[in-house]
C-alpha positions as CSV (number, residue, x, y, z in Angstrom):
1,X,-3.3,10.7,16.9
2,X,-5.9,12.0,14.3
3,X,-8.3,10.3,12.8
4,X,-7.5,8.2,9.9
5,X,-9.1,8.0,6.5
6,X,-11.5,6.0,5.8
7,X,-10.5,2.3,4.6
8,X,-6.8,2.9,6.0
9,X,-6.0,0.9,8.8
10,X,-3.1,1.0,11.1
11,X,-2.1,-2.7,12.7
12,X,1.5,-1.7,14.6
13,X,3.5,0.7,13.5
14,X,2.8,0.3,9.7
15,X,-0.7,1.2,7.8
16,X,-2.8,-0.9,5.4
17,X,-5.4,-0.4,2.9
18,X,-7.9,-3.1,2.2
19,X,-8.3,-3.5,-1.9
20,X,-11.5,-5.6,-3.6
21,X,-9.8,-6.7,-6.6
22,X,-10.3,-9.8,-9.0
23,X,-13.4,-11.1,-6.9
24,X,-10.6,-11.0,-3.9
25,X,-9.3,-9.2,-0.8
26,X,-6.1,-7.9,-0.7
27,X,-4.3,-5.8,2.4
28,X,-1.8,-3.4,1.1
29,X,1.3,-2.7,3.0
30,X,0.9,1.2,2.3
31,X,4.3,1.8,5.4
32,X,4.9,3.6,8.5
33,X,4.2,7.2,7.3
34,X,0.8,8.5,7.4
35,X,1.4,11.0,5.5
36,X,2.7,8.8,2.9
37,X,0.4,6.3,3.1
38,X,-2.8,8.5,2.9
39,X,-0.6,9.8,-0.8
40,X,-0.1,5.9,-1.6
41,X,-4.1,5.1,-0.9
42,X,-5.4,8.2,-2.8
43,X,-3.1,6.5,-5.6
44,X,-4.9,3.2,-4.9
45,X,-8.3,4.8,-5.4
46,X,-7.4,6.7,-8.3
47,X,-6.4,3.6,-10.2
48,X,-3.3,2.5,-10.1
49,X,-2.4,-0.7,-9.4
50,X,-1.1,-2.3,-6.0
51,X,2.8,-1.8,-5.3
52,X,4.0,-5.5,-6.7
53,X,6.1,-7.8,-5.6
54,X,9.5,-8.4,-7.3
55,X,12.5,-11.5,-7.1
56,X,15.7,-10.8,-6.1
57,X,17.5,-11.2,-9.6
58,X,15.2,-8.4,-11.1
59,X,15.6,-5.8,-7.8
60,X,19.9,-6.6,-8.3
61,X,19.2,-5.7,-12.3
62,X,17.2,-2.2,-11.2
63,X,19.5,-1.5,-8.4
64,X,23.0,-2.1,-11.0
């Protein structure tokens, strides 16, 4: 396996980045594909914000 980028982590078979935001820690679930993950952390880096966390009535109103 190469070597990863710096601040992404693999724990298992998914990878995480750590993000310092708001005075706090954070681990980001960034998936199982490196490439994808190293595209998701750039993101991170760049700016944008942290995938978030939705309920289940407003993923059923997306999804419909």
């Amino acid at each position: 396996m190469p070597k990863l980028p710096k601040g992404l982590v693999q724990r298992g078979p998914s990878f995480y980045a750590r993000v310092f935001r708001g005075g706090q820690d954070r681990w980001v679930n960034l998936g199982r594909d490196l490439e994808n993950a190293k595209r998701q952390m750039l993101a991170l880096r760049a700016g944008a914000s942290a995938p978030k966390r939705i309920d289940l009535q407003e993923a059923a109103e997306r999804w419909l």
